[in-house]
C-alpha positions as CSV (number, residue, x, y, z in Angstrom):
1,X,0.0,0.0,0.0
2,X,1.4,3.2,-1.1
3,X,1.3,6.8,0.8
4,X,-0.9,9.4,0.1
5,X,0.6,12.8,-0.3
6,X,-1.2,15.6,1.6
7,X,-0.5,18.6,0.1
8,X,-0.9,22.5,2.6
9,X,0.0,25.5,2.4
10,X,1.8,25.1,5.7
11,X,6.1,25.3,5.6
12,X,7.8,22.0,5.2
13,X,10.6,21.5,7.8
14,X,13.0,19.4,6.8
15,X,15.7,17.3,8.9
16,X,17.1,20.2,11.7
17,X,16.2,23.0,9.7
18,X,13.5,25.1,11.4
19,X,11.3,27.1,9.1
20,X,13.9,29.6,6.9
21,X,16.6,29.7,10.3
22,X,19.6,26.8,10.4
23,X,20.6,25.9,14.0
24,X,24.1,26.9,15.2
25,X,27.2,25.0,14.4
26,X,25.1,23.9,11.0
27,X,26.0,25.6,7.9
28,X,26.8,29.3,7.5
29,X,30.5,30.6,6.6
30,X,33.2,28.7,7.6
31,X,37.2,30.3,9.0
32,X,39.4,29.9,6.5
33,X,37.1,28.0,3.7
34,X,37.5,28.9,0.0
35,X,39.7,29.5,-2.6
36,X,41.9,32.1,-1.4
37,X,42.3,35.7,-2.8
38,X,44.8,35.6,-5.8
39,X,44.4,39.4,-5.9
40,X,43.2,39.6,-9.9
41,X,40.0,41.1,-11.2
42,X,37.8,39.1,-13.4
43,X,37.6,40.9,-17.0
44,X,34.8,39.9,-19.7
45,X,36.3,40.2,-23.5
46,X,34.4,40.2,-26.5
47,X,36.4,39.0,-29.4
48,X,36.5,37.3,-32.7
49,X,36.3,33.3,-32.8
50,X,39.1,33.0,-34.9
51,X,41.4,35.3,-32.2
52,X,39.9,33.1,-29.5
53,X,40.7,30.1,-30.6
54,X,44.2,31.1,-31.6
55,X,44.8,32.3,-28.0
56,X,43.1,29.6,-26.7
57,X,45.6,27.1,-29.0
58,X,48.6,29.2,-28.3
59,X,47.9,28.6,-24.3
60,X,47.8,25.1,-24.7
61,X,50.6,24.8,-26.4
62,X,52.5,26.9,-23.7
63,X,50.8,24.6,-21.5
64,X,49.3,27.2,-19.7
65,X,45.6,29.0,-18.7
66,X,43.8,31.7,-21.2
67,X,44.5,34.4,-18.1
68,X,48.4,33.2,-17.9
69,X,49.3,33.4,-21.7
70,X,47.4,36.5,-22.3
71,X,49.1,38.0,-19.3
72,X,52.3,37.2,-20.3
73,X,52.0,37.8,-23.4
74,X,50.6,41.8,-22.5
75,X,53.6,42.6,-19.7
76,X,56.2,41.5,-22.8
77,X,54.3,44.3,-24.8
């Protein structure tokens, strides 16, 4: 014999969590967790396919990331 559903407009509360609150010590922030901070900015570039993919051939080749090439190859000039 199977369940029957009961649907209300009443919150669910599910495992320890009490309505939209989470009791202490679960969850939340955490000392020290994360990536850390490498202390670069996140730029968006629009550019031809034919540049990307001849960036993004030319970094693989170096054997390294997108960001390192290009940044390597900009401080060089």
């Amino acid at each position: 014999m199977s369940k029957r559903t009961v649907y209300t407009d009443e919150p669910i509360k599910i495992g320890r969590r009490v309505s939209r609150e989470i009791l202490p010590g679960h969850g939340g922030p955490r000392a020290g967790a994360g990536r850390p901070p490498t202390g670069n900015k996140p730029v968006t570039l629009r550019l031809p396919p034919k540049l990307v993919a001849a960036v993004r051939r030319d970094a693989k080749r170096a054997r390294q990331t997108m960001s390192e090439f290009v940044e390597v190859r900009l401080r060089r000039g």
